[in-house]
VEXKELUM-682399 format. One record per residue (C-alpha): residue in three letters; x, y negated, z negated. Coordinates in nm, 2 decimals. Example, Ala and Ser with C-alpha at 12.3 -4.5 7.8 and 13.67 -1.06 7.14 Angstrom:
// residues 2
 residu     px     py     pz
    Ala   1.23   0.45  -0.78
    Ser   1.37   0.11  -0.71
END
This chain:
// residues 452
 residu     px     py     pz
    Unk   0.44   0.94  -1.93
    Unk   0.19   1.20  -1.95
    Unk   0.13   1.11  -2.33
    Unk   0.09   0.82  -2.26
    Unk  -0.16   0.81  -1.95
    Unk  -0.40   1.04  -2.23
    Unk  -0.39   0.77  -2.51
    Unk  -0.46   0.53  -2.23
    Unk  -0.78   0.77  -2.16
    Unk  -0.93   0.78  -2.47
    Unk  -0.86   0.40  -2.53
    Unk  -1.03   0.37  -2.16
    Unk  -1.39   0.58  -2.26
    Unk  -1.43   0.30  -2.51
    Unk  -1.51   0.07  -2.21
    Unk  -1.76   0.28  -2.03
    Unk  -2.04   0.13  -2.26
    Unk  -1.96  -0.18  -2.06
    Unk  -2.07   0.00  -1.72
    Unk  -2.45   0.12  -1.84
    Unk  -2.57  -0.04  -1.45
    Unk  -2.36   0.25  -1.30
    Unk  -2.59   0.53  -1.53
    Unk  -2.32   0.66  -1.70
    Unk  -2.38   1.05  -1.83
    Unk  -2.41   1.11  -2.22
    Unk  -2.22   1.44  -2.27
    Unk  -2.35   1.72  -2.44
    Unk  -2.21   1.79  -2.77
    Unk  -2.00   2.10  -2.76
    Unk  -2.17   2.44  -2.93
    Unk  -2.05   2.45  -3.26
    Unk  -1.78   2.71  -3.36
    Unk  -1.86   2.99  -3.52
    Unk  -1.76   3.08  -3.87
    Unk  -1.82   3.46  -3.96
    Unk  -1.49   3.54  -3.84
    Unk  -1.25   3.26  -3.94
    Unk  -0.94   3.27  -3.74
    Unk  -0.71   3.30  -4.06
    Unk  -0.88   3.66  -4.11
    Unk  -0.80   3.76  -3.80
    Unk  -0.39   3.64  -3.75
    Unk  -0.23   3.64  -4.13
    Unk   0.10   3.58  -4.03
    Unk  -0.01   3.24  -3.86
    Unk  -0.28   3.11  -3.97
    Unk  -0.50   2.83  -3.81
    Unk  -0.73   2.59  -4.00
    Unk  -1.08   2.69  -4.02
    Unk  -1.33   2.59  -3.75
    Unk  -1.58   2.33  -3.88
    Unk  -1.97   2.39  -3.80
    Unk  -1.98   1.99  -3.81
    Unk  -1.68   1.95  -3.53
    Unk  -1.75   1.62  -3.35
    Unk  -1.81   1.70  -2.95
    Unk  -1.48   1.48  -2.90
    Unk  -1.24   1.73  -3.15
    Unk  -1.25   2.00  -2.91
    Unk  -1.13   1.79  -2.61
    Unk  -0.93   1.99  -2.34
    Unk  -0.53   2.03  -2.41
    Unk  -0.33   1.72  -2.53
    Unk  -0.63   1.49  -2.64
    Unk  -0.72   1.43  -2.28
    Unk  -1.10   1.30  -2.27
    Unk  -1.36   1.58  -2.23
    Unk  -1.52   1.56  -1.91
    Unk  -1.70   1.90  -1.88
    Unk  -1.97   1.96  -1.66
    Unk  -1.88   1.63  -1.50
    Unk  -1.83   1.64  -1.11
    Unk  -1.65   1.39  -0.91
    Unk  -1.72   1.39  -0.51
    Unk  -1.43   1.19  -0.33
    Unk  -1.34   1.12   0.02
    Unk  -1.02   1.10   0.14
    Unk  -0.83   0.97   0.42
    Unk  -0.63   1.25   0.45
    Unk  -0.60   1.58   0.56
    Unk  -0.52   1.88   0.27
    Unk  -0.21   2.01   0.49
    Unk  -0.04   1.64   0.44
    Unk   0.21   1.58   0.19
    Unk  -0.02   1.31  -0.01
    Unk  -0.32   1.54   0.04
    Unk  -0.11   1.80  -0.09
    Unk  -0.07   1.58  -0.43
    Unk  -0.39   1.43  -0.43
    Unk  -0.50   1.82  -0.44
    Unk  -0.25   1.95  -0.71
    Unk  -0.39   1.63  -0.92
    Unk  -0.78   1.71  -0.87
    Unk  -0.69   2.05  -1.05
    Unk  -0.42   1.94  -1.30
    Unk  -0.72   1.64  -1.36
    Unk  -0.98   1.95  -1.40
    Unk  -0.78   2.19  -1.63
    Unk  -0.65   1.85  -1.85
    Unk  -1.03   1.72  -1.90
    Unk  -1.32   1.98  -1.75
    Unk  -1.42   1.78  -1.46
    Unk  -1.46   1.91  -1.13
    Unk  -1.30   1.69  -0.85
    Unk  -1.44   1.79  -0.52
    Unk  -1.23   1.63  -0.24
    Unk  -1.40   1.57   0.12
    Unk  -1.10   1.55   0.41
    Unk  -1.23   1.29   0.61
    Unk  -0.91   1.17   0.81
    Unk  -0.81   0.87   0.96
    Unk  -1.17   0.85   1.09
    Unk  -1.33   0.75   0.77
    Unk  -1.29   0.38   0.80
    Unk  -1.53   0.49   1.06
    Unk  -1.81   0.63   0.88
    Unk  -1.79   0.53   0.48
    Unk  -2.02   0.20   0.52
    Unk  -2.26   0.44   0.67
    Unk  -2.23   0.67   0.42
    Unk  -2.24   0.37   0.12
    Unk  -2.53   0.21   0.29
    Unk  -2.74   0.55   0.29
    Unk  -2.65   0.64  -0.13
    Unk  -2.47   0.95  -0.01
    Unk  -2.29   1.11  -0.28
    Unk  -1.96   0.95  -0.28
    Unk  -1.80   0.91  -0.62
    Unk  -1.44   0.79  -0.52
    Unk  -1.30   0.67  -0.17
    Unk  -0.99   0.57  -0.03
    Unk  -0.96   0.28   0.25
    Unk  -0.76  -0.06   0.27
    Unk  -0.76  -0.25  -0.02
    Unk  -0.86  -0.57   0.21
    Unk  -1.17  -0.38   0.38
    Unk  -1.24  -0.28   0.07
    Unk  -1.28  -0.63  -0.07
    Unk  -1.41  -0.78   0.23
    Unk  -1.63  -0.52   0.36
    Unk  -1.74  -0.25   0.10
    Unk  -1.73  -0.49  -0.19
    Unk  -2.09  -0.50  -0.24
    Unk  -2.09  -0.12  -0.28
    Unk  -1.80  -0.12  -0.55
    Unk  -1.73  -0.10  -0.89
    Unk  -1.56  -0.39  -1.03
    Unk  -1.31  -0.17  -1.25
    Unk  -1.18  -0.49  -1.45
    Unk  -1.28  -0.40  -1.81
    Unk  -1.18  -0.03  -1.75
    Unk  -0.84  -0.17  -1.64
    Unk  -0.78  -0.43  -1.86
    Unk  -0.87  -0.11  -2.12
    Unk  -0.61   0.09  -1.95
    Unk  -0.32  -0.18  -1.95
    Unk  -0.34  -0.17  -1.61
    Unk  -0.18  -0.50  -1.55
    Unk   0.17  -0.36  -1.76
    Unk   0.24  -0.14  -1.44
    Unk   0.00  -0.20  -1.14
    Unk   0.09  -0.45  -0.88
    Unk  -0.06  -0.80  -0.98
    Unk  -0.06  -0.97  -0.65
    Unk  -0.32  -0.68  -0.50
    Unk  -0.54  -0.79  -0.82
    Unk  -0.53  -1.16  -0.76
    Unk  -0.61  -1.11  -0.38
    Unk  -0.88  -0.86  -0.43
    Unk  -1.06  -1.15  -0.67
    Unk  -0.95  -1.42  -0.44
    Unk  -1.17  -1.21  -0.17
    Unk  -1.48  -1.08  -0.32
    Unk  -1.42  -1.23  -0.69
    Unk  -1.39  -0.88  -0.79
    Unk  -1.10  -0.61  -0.87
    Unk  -1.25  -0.31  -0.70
    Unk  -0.98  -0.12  -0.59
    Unk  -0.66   0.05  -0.75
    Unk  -0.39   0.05  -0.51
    Unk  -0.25   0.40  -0.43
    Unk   0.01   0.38  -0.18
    Unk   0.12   0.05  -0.18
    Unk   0.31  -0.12   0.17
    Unk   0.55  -0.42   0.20
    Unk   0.64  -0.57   0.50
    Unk   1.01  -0.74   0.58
    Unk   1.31  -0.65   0.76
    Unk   1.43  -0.30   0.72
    Unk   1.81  -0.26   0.81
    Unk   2.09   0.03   0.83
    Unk   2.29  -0.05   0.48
    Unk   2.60   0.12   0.64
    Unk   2.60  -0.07   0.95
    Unk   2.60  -0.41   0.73
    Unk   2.88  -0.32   0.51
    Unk   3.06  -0.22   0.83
    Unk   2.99  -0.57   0.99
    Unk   3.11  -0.75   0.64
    Unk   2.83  -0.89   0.56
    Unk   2.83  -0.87   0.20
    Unk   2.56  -1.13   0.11
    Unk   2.16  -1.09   0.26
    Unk   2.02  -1.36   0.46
    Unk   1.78  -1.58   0.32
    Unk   1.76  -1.87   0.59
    Unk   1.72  -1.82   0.96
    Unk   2.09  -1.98   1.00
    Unk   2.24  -1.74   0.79
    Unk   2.03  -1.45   0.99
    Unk   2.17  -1.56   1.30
    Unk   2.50  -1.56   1.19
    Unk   2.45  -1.22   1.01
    Unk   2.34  -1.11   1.38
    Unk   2.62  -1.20   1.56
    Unk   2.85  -1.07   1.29
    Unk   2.70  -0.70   1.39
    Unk   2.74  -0.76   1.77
    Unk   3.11  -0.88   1.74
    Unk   3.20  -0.52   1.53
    Unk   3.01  -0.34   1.78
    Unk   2.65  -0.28   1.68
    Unk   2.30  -0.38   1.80
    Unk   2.13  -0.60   1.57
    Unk   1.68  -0.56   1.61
    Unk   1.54  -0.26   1.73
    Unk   1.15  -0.35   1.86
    Unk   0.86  -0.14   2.04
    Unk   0.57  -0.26   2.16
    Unk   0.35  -0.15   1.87
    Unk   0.49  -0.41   1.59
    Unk   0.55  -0.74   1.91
    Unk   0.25  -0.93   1.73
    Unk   0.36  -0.83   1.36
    Unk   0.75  -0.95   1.44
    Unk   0.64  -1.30   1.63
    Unk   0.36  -1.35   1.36
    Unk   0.58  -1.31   1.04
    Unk   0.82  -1.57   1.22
    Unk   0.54  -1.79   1.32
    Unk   0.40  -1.77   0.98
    Unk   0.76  -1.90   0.82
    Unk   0.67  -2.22   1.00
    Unk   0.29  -2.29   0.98
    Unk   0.19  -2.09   0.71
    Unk  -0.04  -1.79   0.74
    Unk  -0.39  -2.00   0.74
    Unk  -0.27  -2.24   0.98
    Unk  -0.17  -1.89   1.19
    Unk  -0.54  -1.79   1.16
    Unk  -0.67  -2.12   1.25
    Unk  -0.45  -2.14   1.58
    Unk  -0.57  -1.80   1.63
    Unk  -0.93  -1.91   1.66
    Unk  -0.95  -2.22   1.81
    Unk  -0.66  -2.23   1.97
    Unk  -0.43  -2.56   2.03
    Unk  -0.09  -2.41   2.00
    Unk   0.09  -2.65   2.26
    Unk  -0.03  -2.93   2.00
    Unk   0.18  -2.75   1.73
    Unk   0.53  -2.90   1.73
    Unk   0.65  -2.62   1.43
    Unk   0.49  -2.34   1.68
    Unk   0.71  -2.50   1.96
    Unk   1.01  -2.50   1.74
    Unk   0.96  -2.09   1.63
    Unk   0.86  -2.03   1.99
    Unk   1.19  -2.15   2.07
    Unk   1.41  -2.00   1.80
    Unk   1.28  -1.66   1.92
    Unk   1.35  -1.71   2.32
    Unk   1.71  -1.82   2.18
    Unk   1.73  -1.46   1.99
    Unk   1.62  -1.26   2.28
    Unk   1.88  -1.47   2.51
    Unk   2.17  -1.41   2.25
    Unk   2.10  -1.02   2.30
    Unk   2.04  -0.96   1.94
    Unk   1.75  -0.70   2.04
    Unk   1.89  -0.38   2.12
    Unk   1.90  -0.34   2.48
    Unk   1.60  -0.11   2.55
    Unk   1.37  -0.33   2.35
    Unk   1.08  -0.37   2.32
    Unk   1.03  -0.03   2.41
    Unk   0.72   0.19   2.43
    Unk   0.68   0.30   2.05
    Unk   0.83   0.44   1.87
    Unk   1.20   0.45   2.11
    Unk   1.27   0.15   1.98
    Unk   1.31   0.18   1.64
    Unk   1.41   0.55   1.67
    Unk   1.72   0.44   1.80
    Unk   1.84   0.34   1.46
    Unk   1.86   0.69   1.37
    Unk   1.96   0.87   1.71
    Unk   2.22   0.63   1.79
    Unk   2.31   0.48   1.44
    Unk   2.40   0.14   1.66
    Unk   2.11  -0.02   1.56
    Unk   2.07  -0.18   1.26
    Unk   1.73  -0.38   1.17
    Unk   1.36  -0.34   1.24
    Unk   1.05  -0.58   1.14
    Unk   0.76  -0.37   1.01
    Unk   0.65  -0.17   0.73
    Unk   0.78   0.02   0.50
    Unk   0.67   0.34   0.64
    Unk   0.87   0.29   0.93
    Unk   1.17   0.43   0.69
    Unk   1.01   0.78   0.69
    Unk   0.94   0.76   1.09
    Unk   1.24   0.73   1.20
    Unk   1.46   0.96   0.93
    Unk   1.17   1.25   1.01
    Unk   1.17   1.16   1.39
    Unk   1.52   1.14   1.43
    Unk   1.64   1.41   1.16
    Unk   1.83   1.16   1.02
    Unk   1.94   0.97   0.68
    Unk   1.96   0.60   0.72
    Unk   2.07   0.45   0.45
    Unk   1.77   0.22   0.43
    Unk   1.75  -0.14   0.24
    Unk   1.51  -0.42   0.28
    Unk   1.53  -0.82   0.29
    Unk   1.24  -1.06   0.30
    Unk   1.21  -1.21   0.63
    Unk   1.43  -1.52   0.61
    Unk   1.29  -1.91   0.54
    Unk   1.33  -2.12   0.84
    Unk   1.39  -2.50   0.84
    Unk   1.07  -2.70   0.74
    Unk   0.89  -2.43   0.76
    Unk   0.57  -2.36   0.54
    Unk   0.62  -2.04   0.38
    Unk   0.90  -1.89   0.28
    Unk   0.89  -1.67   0.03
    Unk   0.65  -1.41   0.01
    Unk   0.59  -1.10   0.20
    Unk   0.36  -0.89   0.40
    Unk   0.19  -0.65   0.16
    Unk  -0.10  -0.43   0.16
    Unk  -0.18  -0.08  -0.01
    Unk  -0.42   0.25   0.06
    Unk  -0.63   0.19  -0.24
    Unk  -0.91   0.39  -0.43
    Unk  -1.27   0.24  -0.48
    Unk  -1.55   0.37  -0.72
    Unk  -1.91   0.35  -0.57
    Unk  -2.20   0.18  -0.77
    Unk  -2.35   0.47  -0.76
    Unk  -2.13   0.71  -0.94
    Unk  -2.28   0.84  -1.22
    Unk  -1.94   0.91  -1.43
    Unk  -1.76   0.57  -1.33
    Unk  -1.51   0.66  -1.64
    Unk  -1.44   0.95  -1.53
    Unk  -1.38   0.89  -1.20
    Unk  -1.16   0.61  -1.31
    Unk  -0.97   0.81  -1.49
    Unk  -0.90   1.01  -1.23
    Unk  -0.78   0.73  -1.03
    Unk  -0.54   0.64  -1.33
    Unk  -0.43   1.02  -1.33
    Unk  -0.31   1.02  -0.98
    Unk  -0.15   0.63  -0.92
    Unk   0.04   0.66  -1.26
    Unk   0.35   0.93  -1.42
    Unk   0.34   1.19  -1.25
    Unk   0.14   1.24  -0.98
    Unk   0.25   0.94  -0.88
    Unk   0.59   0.99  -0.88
    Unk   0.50   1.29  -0.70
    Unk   0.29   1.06  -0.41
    Unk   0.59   0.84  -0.38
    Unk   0.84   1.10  -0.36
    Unk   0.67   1.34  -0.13
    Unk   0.52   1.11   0.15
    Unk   0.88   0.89   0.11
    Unk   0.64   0.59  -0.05
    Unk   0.62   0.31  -0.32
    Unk   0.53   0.43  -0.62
    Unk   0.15   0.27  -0.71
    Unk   0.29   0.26  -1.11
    Unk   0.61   0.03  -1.09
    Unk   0.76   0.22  -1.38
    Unk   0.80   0.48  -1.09
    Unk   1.10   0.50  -0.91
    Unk   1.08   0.44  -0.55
    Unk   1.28   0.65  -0.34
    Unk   1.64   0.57  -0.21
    Unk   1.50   0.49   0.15
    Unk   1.21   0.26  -0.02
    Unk   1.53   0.05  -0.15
    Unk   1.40  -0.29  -0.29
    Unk   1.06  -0.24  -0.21
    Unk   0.91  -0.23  -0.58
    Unk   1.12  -0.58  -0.65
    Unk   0.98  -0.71  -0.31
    Unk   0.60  -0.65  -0.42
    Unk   0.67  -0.77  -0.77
    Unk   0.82  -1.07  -0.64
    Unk   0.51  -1.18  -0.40
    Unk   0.23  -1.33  -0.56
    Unk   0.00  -1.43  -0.23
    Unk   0.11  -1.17   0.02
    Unk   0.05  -1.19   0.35
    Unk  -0.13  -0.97   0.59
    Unk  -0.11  -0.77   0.83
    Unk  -0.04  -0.99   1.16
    Unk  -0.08  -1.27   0.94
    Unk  -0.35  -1.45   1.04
    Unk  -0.25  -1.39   1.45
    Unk  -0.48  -1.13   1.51
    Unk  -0.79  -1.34   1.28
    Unk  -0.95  -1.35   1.63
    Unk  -1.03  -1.00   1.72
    Unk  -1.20  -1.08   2.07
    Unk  -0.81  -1.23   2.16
    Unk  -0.59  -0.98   1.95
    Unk  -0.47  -0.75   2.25
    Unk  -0.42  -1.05   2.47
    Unk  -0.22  -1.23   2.18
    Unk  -0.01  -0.90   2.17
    Unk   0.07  -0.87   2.53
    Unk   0.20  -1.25   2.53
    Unk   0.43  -1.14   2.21
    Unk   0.55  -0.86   2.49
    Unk   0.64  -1.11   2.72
    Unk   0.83  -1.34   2.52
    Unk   1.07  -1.05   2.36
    Unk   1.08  -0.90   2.75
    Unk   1.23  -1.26   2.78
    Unk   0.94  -1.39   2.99
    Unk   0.95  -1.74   2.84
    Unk   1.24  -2.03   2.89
    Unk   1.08  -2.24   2.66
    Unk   0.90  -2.26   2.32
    Unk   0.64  -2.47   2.55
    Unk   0.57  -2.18   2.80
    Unk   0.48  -1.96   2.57
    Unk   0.19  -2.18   2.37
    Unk   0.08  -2.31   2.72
    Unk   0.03  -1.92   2.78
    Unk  -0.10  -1.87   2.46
    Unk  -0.38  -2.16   2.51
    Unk  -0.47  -2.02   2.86
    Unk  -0.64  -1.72   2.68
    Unk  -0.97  -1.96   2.57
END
């Protein structure tokens, strides 16, 4: 892999001509070598070819033909914290990056709190080489201040091993590719592989039918089937919503309101009122997060959970447990709108206009989301590999397939939470409904229109 990732380096610097608005810096040409004391001279036994006076710069590139970045310096921000395990590996990269090529990688710990201050920062030209944010704030929000990495990638093969659907949606946005993702997310239902197996069910649900029955199959061997806290209400009745109307129909409902006009809202509505009255959430649910979903590991009774994939690494490092993790789309439901793809999103890495190396930083970003540093991310902080020719780790189970399968993923809340003014509102009627507030898909959209 790592032979690889350097041939993909020095076929990448070929494209940096292609970036001469981001004032990309000429390199010095190394000193040349001296020749009054040839090396042969000096070591008989093993003797090494003579150094040329007319050695190209580019021949005395660091170990392994990686590019020769010295004297270059790289300022990133990231949105972790050096004592975390993917700050730990972003840290072991910057210096494996520096001995490998030259370059100095400087990395700012800015914490969750820099979706708070990078526009600020952008706006104001401060020196900020590489940063790491959503890839949909990214495109929607800091586009204007970042590098469309297209040619670089397309240099780089990118599209053999990165994620396509973050590509497509990042140009569908801002009709750029600005962002590499880093620590990709997909979104589904999570469930206790043991606790299936010991219910018989042998096949995964695809329809909500089959879900229901794959429900009650758990209850009648003695296990509860949906854990739920209060955090995720909105994502759980959103994905479900979404099967029926389709995420942009969501988001326009969400706006301007009108859901008591929406027969398929009724119908989903409904279907959810008949789960909570079937008692197919666990009984404490939805509680106060996380004691919900850490029941799955404390108790080992519970089998499902609607969320992320980070959820997995909650509740085995909560719990000090092992759940056998796996994960299945969330199903199709009858005449429904959407039924196939998934909620996905990813941390991602964006390189300012401004950077003065932009094929160097680049390469930086290739060092750390592909091989091994990669493998390293996903294995460390219990995530989805960023290079899909990674393997993800036995409690990301069908994850990789899941994002490869999606080619317009959904996001986060999809399209509920499109009105922000409305969001916590929307979430506490979601609270309600799974408390088992509503009798009927009606009552809930009345409630739901109330709010304009």
């Amino acid at each position: 892999m790592k032979k690889k990732f350097i041939s993909l380096l020095v076929t990448a610097a070929m494209a940096a001509t292609l970036l001469a608005g981001c004032g990309g810096k000429t390199e010095e040409p190394a000193a040349p070598a001296e020749t009054e004391t040839p090396a042969e001279e000096e070591t008989p036994a093993e003797p090494e070819a003579p150094a040329e006076a007319e050695t190209p710069a580019e021949e005395e590139a660091p170990a392994d033909g990686a590019a020769n970045y010295d004297g270059v310096t790289l300022t990133m921000w990231s949105m972790w914290s050096n004592t975390e395990p993917q700050g730990k590996v972003l840290q072991e990269a910057a210096d494996a990056f520096s001995a490998q090529t030259g370059a100095t990688v400087n990395i700012e710990w800015k914490g969750r709190d820099l979706k708070t201050i990078i526009v600020t920062a952008l706006e104001a030209n401060e020196n900020v080489d590489i940063f790491e944010e959503d890839y949909q704030r990214i495109a929607s929000t800091y586009s204007e201040f970042c590098l469309d990495v297209t040619d670089m990638a397309e240099a780089a093969g990118y599209s053999d091993f990165g994620f396509q659907c973050f590509v497509d949606q990042q140009k569908e946005w801002c009709g750029a590719f600005n962002s590499i993702a880093e620590q990709p997310q997909v979104g589904g239902i999570f469930y206790n592989k043991d606790i299936f197996e010991a219910a018989g069910i042998t096949t995964l649900p695809t329809t909500w039918d089959e879900f229901l029955t794959a429900c009650q199959a758990m209850v009648d061997a003695g296990f509860e089937p949906m854990a739920l806290d209060d955090a995720y209400c909105d994502f759980a009745l959103a994905y479900h919503l979404s099967r029926h109307v389709g995420q942009e129909a969501l988001g326009e409902l969400s706006l301007n309101g009108g859901w008591g006009e929406n027969e398929q809202i009724i119908k989903g509505a409904q279907e959810l009122i008949d789960f909570v009255n079937a008692g197919y959430l666990e009984s404490g649910a939805p509680g106060a997060f996380p004691e919900s979903q850490n029941k799955i590991g404390l108790t080992e009774k519970v089998a499902m959970i609607v969320c992320a994939n980070y959820v997995c690494a909650e509740v085995n490092n909560n719990t000090g447990s092992n759940i056998n993790w796996g994960l299945m789309n969330y199903p199709a439901v009858e005449g429904g709108a959407d039924s196939s793809n998934a909620y996905a999103g990813a941390n991602s890495l964006a390189i300012s206009k401004n950077c003065a190396n932009p094929q160097a930083a680049f390469d930086f970003i290739m060092f750390l989301t592909t091989g091994e540093f990669d493998q390293k991310m996903a294995d460390g902080a219990s995530q989805i590999p960023a290079d899909s020719r990674n393997t993800a780790p036995a409690i990301m189970d069908g994850t990789v397939e899941t994002l490869l399968a999606t080619n317009a993923p959904l996001k986060w809340n999809m399209g509920l939470t499109d009105n922000s003014d409305l969001g916590p509102q929307f979430k506490d009627v979601a609270i309600k409904l799974f408390e088992g507030g509503f009798k009927t898909g009606e009552e809930f959209a009345a409630a739901m229109d109330a709010l304009y």
